[in-house]
Backbone as a printed PyTorch tensor [residue, N CA C, xyz], in Angstrom:
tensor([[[145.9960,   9.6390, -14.4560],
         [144.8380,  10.2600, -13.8230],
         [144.4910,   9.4830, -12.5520]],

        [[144.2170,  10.4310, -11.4780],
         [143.9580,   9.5630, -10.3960],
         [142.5260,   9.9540,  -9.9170]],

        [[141.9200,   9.0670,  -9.7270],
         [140.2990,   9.3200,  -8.7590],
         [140.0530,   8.9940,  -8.0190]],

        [[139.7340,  10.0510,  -6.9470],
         [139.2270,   9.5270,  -5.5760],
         [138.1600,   9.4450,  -5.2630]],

        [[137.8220,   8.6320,  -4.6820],
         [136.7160,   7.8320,  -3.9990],
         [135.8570,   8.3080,  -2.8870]],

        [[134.9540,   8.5460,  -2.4750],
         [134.5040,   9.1610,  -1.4810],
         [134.1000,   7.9640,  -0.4280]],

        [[134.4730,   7.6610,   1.0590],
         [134.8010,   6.4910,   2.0770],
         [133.1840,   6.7000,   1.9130]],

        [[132.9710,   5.1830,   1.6370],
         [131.4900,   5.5290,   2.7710],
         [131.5670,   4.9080,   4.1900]],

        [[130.5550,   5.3880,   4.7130],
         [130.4240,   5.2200,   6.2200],
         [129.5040,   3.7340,   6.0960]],

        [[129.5960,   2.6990,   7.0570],
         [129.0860,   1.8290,   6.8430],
         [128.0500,   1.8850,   8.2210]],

        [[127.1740,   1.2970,   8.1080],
         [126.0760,   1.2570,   8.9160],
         [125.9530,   0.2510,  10.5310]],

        [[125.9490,   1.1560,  11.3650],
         [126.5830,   0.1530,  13.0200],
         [124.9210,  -0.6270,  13.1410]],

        [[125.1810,  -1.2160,  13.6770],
         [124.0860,  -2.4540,  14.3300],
         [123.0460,  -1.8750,  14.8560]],

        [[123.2050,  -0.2380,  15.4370],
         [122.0140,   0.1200,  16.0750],
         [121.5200,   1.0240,  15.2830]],

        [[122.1790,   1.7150,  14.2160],
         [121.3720,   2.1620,  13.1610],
         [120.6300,   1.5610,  12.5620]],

        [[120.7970,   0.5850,  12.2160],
         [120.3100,  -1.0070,  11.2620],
         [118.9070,  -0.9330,  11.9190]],

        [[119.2420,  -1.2420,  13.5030],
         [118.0750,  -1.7470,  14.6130],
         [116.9880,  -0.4330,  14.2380]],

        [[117.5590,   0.9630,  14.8540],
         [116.9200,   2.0690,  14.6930],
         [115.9150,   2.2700,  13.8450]],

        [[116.6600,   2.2990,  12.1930],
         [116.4290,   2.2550,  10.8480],
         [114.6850,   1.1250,  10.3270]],

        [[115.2760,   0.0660,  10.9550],
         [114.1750,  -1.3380,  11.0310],
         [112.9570,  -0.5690,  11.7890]],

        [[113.4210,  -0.1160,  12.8670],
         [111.9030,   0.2360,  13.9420],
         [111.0380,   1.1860,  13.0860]],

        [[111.7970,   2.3700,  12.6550],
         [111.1640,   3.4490,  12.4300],
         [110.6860,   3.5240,  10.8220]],

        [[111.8040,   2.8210,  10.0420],
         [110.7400,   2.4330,   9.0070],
         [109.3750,   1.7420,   8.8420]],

        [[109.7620,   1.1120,   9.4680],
         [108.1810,   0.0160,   9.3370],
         [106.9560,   0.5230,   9.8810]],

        [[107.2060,   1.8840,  11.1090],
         [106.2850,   2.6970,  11.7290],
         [105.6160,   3.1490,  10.9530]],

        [[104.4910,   4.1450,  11.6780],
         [104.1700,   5.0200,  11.0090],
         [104.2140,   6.3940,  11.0540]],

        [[105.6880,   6.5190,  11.3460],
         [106.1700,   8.2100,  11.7600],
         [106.3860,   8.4610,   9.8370]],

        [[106.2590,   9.9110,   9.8910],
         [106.6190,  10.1280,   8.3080],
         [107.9540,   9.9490,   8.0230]],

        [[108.3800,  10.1640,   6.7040],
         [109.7980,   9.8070,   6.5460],
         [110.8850,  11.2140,   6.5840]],

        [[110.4830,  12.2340,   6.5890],
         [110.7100,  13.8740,   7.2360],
         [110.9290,  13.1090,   8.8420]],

        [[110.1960,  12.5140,   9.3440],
         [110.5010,  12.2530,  11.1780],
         [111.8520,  11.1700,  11.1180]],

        [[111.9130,   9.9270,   9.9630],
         [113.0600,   9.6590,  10.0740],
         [113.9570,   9.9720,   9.6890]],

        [[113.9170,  10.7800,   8.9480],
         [115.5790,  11.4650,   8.1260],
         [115.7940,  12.2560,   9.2620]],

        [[114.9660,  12.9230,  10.4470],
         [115.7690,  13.7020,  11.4450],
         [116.3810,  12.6020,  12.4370]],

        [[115.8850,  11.7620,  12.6460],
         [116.8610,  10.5100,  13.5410],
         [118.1560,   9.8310,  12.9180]],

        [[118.9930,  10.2420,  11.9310],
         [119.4780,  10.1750,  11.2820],
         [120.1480,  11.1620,  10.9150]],

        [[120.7350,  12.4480,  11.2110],
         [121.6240,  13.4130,  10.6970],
         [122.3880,  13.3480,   9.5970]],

        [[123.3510,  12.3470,   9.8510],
         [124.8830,  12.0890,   9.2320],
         [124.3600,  11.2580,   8.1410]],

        [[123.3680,  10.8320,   7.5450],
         [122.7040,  10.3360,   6.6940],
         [122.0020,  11.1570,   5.7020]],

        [[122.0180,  10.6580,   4.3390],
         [121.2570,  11.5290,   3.3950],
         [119.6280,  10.6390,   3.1200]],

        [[119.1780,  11.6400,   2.6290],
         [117.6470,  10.5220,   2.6520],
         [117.7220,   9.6850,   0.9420]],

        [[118.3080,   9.6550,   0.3060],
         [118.8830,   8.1670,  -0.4540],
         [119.5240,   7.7830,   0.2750]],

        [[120.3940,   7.6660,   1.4400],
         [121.1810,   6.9610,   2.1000],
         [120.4780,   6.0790,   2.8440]],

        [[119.7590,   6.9290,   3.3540],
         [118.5470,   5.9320,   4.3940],
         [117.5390,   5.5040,   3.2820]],

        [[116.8350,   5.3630,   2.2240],
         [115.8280,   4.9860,   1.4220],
         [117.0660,   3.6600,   0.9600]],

        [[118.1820,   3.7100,   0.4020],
         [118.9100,   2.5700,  -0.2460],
         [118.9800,   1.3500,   0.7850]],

        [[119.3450,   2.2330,   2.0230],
         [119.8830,   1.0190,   3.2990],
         [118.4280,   0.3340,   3.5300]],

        [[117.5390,   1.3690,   3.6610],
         [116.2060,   0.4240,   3.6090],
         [115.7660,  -0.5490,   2.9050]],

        [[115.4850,  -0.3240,   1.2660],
         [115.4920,  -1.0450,   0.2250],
         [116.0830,  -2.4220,   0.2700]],

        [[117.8240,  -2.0860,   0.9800],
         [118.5820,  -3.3290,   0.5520],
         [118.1220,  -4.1970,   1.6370]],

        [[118.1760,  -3.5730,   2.8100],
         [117.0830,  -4.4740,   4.6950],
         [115.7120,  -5.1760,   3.4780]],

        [[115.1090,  -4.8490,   2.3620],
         [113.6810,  -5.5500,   2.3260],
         [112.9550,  -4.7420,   3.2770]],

        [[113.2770,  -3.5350,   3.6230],
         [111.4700,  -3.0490,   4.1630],
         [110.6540,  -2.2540,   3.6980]],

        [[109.6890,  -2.2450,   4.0410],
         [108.5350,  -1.4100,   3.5510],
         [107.7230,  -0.3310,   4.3980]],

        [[107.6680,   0.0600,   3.9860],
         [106.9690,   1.5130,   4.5900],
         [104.9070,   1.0540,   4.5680]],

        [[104.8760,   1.6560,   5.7270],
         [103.1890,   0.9240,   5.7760],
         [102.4740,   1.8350,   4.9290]],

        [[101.3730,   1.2100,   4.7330],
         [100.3050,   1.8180,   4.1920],
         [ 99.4300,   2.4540,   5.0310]],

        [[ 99.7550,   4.1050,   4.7950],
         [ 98.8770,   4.6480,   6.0730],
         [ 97.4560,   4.8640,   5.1810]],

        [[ 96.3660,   4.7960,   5.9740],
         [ 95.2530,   5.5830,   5.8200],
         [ 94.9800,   6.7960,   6.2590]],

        [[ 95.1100,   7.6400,   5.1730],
         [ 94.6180,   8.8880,   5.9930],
         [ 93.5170,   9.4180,   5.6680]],

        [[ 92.9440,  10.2410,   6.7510],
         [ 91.7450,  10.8200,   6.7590],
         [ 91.6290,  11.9270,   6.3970]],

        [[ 90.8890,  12.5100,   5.5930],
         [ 90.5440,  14.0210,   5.2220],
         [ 90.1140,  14.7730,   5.8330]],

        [[ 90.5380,  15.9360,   5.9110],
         [ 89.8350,  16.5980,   6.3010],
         [ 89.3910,  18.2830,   5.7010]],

        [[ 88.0370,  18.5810,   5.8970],
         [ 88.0410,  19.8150,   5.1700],
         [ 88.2410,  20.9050,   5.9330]],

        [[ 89.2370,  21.7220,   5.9460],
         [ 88.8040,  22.9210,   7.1470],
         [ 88.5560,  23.5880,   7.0270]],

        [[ 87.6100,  24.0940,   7.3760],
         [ 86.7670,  25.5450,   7.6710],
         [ 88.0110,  27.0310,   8.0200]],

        [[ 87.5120,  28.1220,   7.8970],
         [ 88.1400,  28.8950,   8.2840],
         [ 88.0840,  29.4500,   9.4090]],

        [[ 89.2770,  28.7660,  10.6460],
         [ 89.0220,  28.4080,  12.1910],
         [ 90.1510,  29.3700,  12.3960]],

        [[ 90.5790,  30.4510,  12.4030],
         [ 92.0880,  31.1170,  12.1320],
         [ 92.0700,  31.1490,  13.3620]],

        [[ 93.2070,  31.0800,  13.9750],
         [ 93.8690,  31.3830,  15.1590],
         [ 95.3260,  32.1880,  15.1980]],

        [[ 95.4820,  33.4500,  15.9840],
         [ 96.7490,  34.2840,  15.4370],
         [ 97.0900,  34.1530,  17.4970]],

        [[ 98.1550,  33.9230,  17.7580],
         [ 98.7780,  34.1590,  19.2070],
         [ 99.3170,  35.8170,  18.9820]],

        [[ 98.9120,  35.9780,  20.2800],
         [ 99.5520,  37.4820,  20.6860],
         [101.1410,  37.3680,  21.1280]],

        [[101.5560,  36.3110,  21.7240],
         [102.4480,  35.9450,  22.3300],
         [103.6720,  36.6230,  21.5620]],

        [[104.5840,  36.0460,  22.1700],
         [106.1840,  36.4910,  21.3390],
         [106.5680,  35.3100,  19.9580]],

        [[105.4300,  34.4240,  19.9140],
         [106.0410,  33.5970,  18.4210],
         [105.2880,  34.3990,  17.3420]],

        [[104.1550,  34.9660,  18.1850],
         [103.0670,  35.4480,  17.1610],
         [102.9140,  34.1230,  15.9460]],

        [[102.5800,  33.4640,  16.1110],
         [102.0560,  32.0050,  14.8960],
         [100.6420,  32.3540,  14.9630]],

        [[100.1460,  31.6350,  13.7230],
         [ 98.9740,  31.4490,  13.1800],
         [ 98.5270,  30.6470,  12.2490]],

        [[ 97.4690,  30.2590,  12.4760],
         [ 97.2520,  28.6550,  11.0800],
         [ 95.7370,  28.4930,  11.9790]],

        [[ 95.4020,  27.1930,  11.5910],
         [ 94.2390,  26.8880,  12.3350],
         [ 94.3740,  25.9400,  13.1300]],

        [[ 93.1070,  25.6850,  13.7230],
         [ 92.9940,  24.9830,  14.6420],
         [ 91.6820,  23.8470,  14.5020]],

        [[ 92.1270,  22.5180,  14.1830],
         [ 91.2620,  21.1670,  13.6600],
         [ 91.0010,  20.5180,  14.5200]],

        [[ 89.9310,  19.9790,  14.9040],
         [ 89.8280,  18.8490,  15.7960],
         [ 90.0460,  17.3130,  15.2210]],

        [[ 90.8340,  17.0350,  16.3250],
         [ 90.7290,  15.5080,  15.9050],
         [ 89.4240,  14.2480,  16.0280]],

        [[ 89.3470,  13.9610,  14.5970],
         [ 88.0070,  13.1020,  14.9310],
         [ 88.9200,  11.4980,  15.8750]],

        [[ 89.4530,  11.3260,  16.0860],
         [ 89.6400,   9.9080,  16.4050],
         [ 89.4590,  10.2490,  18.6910]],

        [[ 90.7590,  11.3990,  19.0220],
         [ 90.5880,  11.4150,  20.5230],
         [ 89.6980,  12.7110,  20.8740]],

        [[ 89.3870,  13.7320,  19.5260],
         [ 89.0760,  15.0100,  20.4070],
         [ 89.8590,  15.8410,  20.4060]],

        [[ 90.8670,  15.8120,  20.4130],
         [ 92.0990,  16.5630,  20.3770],
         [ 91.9860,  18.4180,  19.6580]],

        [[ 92.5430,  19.1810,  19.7270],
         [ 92.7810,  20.1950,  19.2580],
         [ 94.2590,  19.9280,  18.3380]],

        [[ 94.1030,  20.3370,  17.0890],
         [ 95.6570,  20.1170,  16.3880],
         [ 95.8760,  21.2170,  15.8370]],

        [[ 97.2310,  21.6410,  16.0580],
         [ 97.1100,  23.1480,  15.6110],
         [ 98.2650,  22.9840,  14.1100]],

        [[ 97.8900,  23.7130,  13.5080],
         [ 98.3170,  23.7890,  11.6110],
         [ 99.1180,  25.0840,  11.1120]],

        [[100.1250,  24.9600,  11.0520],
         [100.3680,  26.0340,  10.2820],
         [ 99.2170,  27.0920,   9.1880]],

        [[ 99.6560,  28.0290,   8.7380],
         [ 98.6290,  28.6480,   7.6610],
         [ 98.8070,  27.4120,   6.3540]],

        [[ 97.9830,  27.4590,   5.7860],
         [ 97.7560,  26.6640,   4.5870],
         [ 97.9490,  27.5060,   3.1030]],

        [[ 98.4450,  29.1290,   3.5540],
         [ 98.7760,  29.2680,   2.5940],
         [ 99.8590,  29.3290,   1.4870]],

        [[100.5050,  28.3310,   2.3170],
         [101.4770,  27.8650,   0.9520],
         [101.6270,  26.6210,   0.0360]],

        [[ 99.9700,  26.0430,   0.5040],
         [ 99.6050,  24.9210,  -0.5700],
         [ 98.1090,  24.4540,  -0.2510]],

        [[ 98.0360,  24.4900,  -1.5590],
         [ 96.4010,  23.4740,  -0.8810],
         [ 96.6020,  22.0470,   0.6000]],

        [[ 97.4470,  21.7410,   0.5070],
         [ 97.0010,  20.6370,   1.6390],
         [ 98.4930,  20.4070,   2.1370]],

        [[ 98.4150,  20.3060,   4.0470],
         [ 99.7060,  19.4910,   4.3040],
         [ 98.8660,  18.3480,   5.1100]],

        [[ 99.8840,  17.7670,   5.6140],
         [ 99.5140,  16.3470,   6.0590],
         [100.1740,  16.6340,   7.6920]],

        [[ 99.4760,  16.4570,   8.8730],
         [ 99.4500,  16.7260,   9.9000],
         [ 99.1280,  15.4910,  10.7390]],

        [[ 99.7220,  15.2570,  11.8070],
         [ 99.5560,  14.3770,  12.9160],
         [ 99.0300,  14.6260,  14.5660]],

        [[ 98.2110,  14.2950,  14.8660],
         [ 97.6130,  14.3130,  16.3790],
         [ 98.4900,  13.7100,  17.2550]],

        [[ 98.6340,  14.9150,  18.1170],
         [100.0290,  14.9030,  19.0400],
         [ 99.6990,  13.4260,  20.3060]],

        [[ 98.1160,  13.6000,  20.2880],
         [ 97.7640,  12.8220,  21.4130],
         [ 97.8880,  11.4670,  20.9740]],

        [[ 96.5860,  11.1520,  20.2790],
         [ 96.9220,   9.6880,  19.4160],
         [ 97.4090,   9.1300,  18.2030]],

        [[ 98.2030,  10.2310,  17.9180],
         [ 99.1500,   9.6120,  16.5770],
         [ 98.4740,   9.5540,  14.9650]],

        [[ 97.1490,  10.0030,  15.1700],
         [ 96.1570,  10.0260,  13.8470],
         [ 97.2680,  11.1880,  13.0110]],

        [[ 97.3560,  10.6830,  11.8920],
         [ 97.4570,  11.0060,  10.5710],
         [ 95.8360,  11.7020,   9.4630]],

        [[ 96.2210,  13.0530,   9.3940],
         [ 95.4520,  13.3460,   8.6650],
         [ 95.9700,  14.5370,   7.1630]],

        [[ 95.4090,  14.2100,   6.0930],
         [ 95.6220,  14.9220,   5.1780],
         [ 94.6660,  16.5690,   5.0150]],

        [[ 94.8550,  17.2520,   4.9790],
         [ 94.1900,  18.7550,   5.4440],
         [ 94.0210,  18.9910,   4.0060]],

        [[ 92.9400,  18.9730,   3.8910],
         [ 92.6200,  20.3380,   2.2810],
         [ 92.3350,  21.5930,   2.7020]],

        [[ 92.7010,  22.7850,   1.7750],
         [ 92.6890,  23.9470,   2.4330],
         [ 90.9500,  24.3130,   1.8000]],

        [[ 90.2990,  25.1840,   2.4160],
         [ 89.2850,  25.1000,   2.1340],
         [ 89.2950,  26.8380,   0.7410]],

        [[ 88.8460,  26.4530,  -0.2360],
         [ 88.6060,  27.2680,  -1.5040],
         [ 87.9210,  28.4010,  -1.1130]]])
């Protein structure tokens, strides 16, 4: 009986580097598995693990939203709402919420992290 092995790919110096920056950030880990293609996300969670890093502890802020609907006429035709950001002011625009009570959304301007409850 013979078994083959599947090669793994071993990890170049600037993935390593890459990998180091963006873990330790506070981009979500959906933002780093896309900097990363050719990688599976146990691939990148193991290589992390074995580096010793850690993923920060974000705080996020709640928020409740009101029913602020916004529908574009345009050619994407999208719709979801529209939250302000408490930290710059910002306008953040949300998908519809109806395919879960809450997603977790980021302010394009200053990088705030917020958790969205859909409002009942």
């Amino acid at each position: 009986m013979i078994l083959l092995m599947a090669r793994v790919r071993e990890w170049t110096d600037e993935e390593v580097h890459r990998l180091t920056e963006l873990y330790t950030s506070n981009k979500t880990f959906d933002e780093i598995i896309l900097e990363f293609p050719s990688r599976s996300s146990n691939a990148i969670r193991l290589k992390a693990s074995r580096l010793g890093l850690k993923r920060p502890n974000l705080l996020l802020s709640l928020i409740q939203t009101k029913k602020v609907r916004f529908q574009s006429n345009g050619i994407d035709a999208a719709k979801g709402f529209l939250i302000k950001c408490n930290d710059c002011g910002s306008w953040i625009q949300t998908d519809d919420l109806n395919l879960g009570a809450y997603q977790i959304i980021r302010c394009s301007e200053c990088g705030s992290i917020y958790e969205v409850l859909a409002d009942s």
